[in-house]
C-alpha positions as CSV (number, residue, x, y, z in Angstrom):
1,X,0.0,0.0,0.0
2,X,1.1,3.3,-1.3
3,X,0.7,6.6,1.2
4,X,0.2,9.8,-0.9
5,X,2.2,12.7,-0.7
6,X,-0.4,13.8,1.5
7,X,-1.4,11.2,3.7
8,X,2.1,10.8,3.8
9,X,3.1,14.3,5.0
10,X,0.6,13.6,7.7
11,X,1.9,10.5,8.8
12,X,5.3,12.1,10.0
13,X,3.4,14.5,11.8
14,X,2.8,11.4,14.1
15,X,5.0,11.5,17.4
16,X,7.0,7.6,17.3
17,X,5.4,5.4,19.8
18,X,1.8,7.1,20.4
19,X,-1.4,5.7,20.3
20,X,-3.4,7.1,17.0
21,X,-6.8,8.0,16.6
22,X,-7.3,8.9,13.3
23,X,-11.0,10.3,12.5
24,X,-12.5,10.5,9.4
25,X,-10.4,7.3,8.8
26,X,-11.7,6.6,5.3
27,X,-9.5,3.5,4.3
28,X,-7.8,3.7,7.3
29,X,-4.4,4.0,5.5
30,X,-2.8,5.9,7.6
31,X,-3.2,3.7,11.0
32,X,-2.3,0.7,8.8
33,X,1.1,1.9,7.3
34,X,2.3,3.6,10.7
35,X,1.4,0.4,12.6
36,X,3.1,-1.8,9.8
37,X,6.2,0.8,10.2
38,X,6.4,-0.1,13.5
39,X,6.2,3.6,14.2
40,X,3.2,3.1,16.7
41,X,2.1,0.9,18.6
42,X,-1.6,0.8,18.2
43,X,-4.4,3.1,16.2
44,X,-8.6,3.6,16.2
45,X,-9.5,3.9,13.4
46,X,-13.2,6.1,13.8
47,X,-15.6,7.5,11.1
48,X,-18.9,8.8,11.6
49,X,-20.2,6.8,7.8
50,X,-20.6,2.7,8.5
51,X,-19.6,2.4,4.9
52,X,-16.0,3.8,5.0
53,X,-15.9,2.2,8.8
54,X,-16.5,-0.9,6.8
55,X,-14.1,-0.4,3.9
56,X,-11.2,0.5,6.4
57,X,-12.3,-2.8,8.9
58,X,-11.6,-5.0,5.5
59,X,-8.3,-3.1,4.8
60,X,-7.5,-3.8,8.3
61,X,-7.7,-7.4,8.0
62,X,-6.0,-7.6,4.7
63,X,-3.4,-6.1,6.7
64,X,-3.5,-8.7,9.1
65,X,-3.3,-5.7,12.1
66,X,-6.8,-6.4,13.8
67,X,-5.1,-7.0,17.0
68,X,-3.6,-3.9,16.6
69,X,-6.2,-1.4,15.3
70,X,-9.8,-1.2,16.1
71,X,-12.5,0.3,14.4
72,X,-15.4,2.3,15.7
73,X,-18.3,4.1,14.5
74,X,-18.2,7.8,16.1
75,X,-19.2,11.1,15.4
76,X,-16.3,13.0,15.0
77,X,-14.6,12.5,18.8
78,X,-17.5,11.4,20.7
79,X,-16.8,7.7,21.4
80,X,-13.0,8.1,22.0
81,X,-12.4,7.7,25.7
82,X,-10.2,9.4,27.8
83,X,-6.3,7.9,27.9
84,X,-7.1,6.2,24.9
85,X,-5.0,7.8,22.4
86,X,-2.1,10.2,22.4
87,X,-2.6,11.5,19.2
88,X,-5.5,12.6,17.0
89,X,-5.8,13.1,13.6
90,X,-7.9,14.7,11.8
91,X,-7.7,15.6,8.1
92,X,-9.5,16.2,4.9
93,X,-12.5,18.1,6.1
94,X,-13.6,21.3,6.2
95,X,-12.5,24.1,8.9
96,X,-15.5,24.5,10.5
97,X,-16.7,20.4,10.7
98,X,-12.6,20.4,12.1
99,X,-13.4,23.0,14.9
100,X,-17.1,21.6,15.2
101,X,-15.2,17.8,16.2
102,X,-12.7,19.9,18.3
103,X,-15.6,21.2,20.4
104,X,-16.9,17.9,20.5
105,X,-13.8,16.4,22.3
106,X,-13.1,18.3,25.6
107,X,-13.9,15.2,27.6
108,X,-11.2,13.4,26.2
109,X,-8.6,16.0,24.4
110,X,-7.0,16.8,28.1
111,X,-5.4,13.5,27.8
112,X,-4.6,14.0,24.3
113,X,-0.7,14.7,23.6
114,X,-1.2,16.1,20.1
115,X,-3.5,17.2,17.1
116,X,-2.7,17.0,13.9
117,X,-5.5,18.8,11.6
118,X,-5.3,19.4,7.8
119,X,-8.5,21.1,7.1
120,X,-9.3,21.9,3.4
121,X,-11.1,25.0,4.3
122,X,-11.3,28.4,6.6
123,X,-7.6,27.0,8.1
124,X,-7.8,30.6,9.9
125,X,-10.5,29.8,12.1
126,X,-9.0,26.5,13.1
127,X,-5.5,27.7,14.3
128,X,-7.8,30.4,15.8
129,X,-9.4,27.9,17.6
130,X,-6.1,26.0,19.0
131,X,-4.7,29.0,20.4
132,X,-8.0,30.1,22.6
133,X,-7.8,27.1,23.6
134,X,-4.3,26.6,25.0
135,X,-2.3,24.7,22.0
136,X,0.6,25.7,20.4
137,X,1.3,24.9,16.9
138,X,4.7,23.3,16.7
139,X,5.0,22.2,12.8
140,X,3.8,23.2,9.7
141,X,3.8,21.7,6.4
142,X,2.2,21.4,2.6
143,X,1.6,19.2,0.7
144,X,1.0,18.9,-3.1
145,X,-0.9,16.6,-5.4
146,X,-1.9,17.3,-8.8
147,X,-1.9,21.0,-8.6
148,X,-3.1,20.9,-5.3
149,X,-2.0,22.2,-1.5
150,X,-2.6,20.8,1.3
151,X,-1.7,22.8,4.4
152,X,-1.5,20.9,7.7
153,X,-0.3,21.6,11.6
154,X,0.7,19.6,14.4
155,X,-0.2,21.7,18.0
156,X,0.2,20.3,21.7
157,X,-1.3,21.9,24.4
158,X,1.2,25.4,25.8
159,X,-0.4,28.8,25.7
160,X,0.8,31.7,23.3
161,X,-0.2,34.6,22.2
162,X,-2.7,35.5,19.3
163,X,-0.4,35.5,15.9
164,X,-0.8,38.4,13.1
165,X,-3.8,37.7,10.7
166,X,-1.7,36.0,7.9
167,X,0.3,34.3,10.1
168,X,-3.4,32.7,11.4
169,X,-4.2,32.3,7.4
170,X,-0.4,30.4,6.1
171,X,1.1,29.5,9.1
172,X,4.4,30.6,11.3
173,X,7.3,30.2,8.4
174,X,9.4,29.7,10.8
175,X,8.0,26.1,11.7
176,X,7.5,25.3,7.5
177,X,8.9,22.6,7.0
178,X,8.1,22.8,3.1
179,X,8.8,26.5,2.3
180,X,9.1,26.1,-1.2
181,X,5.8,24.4,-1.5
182,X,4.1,27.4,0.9
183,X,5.4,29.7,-1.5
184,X,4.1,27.8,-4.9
185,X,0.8,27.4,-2.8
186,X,1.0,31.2,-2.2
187,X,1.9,32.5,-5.3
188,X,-1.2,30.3,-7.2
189,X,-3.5,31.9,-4.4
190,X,-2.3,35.5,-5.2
191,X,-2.7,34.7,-9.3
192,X,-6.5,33.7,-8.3
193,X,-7.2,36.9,-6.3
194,X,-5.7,39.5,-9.1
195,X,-8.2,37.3,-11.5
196,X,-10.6,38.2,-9.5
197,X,-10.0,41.5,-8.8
198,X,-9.5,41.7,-12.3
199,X,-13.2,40.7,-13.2
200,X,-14.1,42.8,-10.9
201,X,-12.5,46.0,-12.1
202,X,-14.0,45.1,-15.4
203,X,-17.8,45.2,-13.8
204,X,-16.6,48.4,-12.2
205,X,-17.3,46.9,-9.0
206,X,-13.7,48.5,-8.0
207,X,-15.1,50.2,-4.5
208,X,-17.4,46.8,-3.5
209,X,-17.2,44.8,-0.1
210,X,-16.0,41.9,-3.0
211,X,-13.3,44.1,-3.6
212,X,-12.4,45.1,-0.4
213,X,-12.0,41.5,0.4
214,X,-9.9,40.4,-2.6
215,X,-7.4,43.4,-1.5
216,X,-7.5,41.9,2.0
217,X,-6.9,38.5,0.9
218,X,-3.7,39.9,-1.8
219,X,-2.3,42.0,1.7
220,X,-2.1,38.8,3.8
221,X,-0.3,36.9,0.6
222,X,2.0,39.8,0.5
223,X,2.7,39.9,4.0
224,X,2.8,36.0,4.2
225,X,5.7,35.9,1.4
226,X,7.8,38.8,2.8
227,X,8.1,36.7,6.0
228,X,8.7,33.7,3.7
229,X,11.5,35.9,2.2
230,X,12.9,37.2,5.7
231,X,13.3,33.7,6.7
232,X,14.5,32.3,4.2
233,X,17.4,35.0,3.9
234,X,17.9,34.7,7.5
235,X,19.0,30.9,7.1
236,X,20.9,31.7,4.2
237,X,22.7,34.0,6.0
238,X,23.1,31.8,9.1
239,X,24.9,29.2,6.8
240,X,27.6,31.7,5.5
């Protein structure tokens, strides 16, 4: 069994030696190759759906790791007990079903070492989320897959501060572990908001909220790749 770039990426978010729940499981791919690795020692394997529940049980078995990873039928983190995993994972849905599951999980996310979330949508509000709520992100990376990124963060609990807007949007670069990829990912988002802004100028819709939020949006990607720049320079610099 092949990992994709991205499920692969996500897979060395995983801390060697914890206990995964992965939710949302799907095939269950994830659980299966870590536990084959030998890079953990045991997974749940949870989806709200019976039918992917039942698709990753089979793959499970092909795999020959039933002893060693359990399936169970949940609703986002509602059946996982405390001191039952060390790490969740939680990845390929949107930012708001991510923060939604978050909620969800208080009586069982104090015993939780670490998170690691790859939504596909409103990332801001999620890394929002982690900080009011005493995490701190320590890794970020991207992924790519035909055409596609795929942002994703591991955070453990620690307070800090609120970070700057398009730090909450792209990330801290100074945890990227993929730069090169932030900045490809970057740079396609800023060519989609001048199209659009470019429509819009067109309409003569220059002075519209639409506007205003496309010049918002094209501010944070400027602000995002300066620090990208900084940093970069910075380790450049270091190495002389």
């Amino acid at each position: 069994m092949q990992l994709s770039n991205r499920m692969r990426k996500l897979a060395s978010l995983v801390t060697k030696g914890n206990r995964l729940a992965d939710v949302g499981t799907d095939h269950a791919y994830i659980p299966i190759a870590l536990v084959r690795e030998g890079r953990i020692p045991s997974a749940l394997a949870m989806d709200v759906n019976q039918g992917p529940l039942s698709r990753a049980r089979e793959h499970i078995r092909s795999s020959g790791l039933d002893t060693y990873i359990e399936t169970r039928l949940s609703d986002g983190l509602e059946k996982l007990r405390s001191e039952e995993a060390d790490t969740v994972l939680i990845a390929g849905m949107g930012g708001m079903l991510t923060v939604r599951i978050l909620e969800g999980g208080f009586h069982c996310l104090d015993t939780v070492q670490e998170l690691i979330l790859q939504p596909q949508s409103d990332i801001q509000e999620v890394r929002k989320w982690l900080y009011v709520h005493g995490y701190r992100i320590v890794a970020e990376d991207v992924a790519e897959e035909d055409g596609k990124y795929y942002p994703m963060m591991k955070a453990v609990p620690g307070r800090e501060e609120m970070p700057q807007e398009a730090e909450l949007y792209y990330g801290n670069v100074e945890l990227q572990r993929a730069p090169d990829l932030l900045c490809a990912c970057l740079l396609k988002q800023l060519a989609r908001e001048q199209n659009v802004m470019e429509s819009l100028r067109r309409c003569g819709k220059e002075g519209t909220k639409r506007a205003r939020e496309v010049e918002c949006a094209m501010e944070r990607i400027g602000d995002q790749m300066r620090r990208l720049r900084a940093a970069k320079e910075g380790e450049e610099a270091f190495h002389i």
